[in-house]
N, C-alpha and C positions, 0 to 999 in steps of 0.2 A: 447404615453408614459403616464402611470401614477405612481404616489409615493404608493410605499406598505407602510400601516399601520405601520409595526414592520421592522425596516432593517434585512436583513439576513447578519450573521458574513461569507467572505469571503475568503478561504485560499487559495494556489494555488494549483497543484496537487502535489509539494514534499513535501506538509504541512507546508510549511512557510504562514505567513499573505501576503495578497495582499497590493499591494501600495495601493489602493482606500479605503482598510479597508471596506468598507459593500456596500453592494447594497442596494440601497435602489429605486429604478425605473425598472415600467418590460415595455415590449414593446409587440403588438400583431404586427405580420408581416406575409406576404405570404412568403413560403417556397419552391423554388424549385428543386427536386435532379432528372436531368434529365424532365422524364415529371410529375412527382411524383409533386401534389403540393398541400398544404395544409394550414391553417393556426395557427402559433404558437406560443407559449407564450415563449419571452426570455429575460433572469433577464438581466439587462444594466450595466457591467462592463469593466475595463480594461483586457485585456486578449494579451497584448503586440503586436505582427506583425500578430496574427489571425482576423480575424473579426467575425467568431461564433464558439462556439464548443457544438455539439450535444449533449445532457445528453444519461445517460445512462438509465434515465426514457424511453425517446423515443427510444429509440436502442431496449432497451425488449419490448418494445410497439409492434413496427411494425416488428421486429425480421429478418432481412434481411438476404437473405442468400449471402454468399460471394465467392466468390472463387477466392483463393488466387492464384493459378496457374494463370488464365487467367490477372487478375487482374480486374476484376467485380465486382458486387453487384448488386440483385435480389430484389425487393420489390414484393416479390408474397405472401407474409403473412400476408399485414396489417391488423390491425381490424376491422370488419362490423361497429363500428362506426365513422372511418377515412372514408373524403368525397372523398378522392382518390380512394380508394377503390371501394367504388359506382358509381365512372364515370370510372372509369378504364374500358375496356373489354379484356384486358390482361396484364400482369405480366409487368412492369417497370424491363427494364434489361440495367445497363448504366455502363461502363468503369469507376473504379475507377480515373485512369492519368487524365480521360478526366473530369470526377464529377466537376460540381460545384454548389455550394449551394448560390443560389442569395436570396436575401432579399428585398421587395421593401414595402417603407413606407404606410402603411393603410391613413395615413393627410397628409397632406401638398403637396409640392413639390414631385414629383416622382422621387427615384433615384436606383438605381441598386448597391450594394456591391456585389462582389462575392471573396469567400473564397477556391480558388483551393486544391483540397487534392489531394496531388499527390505523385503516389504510396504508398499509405496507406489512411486508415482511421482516424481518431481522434476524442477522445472521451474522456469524463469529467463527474465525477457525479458531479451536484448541490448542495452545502450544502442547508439541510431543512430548514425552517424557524424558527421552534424550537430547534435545534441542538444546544447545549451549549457544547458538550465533545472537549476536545484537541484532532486535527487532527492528522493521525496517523504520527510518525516519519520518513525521508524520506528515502526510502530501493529504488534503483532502481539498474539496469542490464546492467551497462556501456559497453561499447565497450571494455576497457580496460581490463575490467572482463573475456569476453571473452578469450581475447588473452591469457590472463594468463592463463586460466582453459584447453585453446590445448597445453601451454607449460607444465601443471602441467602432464596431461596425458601420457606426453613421456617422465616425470620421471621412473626411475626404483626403484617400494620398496625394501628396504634392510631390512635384520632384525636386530633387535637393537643390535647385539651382534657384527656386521661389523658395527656400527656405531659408538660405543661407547669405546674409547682408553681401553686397556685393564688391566692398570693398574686400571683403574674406574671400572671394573667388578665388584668385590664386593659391588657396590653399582647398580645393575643393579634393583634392585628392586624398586629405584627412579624412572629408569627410563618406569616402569611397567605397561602396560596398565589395568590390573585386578586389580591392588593394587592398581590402580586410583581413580577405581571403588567405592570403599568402605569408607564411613565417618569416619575419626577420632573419636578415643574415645575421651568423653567426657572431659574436663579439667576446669581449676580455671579460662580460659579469654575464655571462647566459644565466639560466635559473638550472638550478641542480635540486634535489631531494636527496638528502644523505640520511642513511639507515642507524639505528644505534650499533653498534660491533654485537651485541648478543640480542638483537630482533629475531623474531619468531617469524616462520614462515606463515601465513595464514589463506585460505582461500574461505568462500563463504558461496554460500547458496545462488542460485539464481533467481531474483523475485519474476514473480507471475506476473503476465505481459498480457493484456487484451489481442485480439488482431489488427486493430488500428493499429494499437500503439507499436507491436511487433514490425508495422508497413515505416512506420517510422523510425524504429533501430535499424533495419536494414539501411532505409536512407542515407540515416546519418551516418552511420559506417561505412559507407559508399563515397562518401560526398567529403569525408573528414580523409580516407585515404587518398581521395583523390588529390585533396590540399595538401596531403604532408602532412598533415596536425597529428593523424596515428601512422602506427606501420603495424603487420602482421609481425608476431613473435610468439615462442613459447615460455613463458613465465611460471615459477612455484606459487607463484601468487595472485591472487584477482578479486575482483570488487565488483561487487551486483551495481545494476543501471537499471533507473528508474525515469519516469514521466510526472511532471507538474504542470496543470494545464493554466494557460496564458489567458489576461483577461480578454485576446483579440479570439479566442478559443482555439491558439494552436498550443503543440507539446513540448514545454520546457525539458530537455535532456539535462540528468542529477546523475551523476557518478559519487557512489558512496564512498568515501576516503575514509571514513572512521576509522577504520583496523588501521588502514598507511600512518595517519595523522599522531597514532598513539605510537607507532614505534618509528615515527623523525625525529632526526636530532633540529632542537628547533633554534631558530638561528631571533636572538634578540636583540639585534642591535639595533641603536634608536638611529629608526630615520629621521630626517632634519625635515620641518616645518614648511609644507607647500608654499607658504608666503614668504618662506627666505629663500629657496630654489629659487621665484618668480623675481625676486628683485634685484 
């Protein structure tokens, strides 16, 4: 064990802060996955009922191949500088159910942790040591999502015209997907976003994007100039864009505002009560 110089800030992987709040101690330990065994450097945190999770440094490092049918994993790519590698004289091929990744202390006392992964893998990127940006907000892919997106399928679409009472017809053009489409003309209370006078410039990372999901930034980029709703410009400022997937199983588009939001001047004034406008 020894103390890093600078603690690294610690989140978990939905982006919430860790109870431990920073690491601040690494540990070097022999590593072994099946007969794969090397030695590695791991930052010393709480990480709840697990006892280590793989970075995703080491994952692209040694680039394993998997196979998800069997339920396996191939260590036949590591790098010529991994010493496994060099003592190896064939390919490490070991049963995920059965994997386990033992740890045994370099000082002291010798003792064995092992961390079962069973059926699946797990895996975690390490925040950097210089890494100052807010973690991304948390988007994940519940079970529940699921279930929703097989019952939304065996929906049947209607067209708006069998949906919408027919005395409301003459207003069908509320209910109009094209006439959505299109911005308001301009008026006396447009929406503005005003800056505090000593706001900070900020730009932030760009999150990692799948290839679907990249087929669908393009898209939407495409299809949002095309409406008007954005324009090209050069700004000192910018905000990562992310995807939440929908229970029909398409991709919600999230624009990250947090940085903007904390330096708006924010405007409180009370609006008046839906049911006194309507009366």
């Amino acid at each position: 064990m020894r103390k890093l110089a600078k603690p690294i800030p610690l989140y978990n992987i939905d982006g919430t802060e860790n109870r431990d709040g920073t690491i601040t101690e690494v540990a070097v330990l022999d590593m072994a996955i099946g007969d794969h065994r090397e030695k590695v450097v791991f930052v010393v945190t709480d990480i709840g009922d697990e006892d280590v999770i793989i970075g995703l440094d080491w994952l692209r490092e040694h680039n394993p191949e998997v196979d998800w049918e069997r339920g396996s994993l191939r260590l036949s790519r590591c790098p010529e500088a991994c010493p496994a590698h060099q003592k190896a004289s064939k390919p490490v091929e070991t049963k995920v159910h059965d994997t386990e990744v033992r740890l045994m202390a370099r000082n002291g006392p010798r003792r064995v942790r092992k961390a079962k992964m069973v059926g699946r893998i797990r895996a975690a990127v390490m925040v950097e040591e210089e890494e100052e940006d807010k973690p991304p907000p948390p988007a994940t892919y519940t079970y529940s999502q699921q279930l929703a997106e097989q019952e939304y399928q065996k929906k049947e679409i209607r067209p708006v015209k069998e949906i919408v009472p027919k005395q409301y017809h003459e207003y069908l053009r509320v209910f109009s997907k094209e006439a959505s489409e299109r911005l308001p003309d301009h008026g006396p209370y447009d929406h503005a976003i005003e800056l505090m006078p000593d706001a900070r410039m900020f730009h932030s990372k760009v999150y990692p994007l799948s290839p679907s999901e990249q087929v669908e930034l393009d898209k939407f980029i495409n299809e949002n100039l095309a409406k008007g709703y954005i324009q090209e410009l050069k700004s000192l400022m910018s905000s990562p864009f992310f995807f939440i997937k929908k229970k029909d199983g398409s991709l919600r588009p999230v624009q990250d505002y947090r940085w903007l939001n904390d330096i708006t001047i924010k405007n409180r004034y009370p609006l008046p009560l839906v049911s006194d406008l309507m009366d």
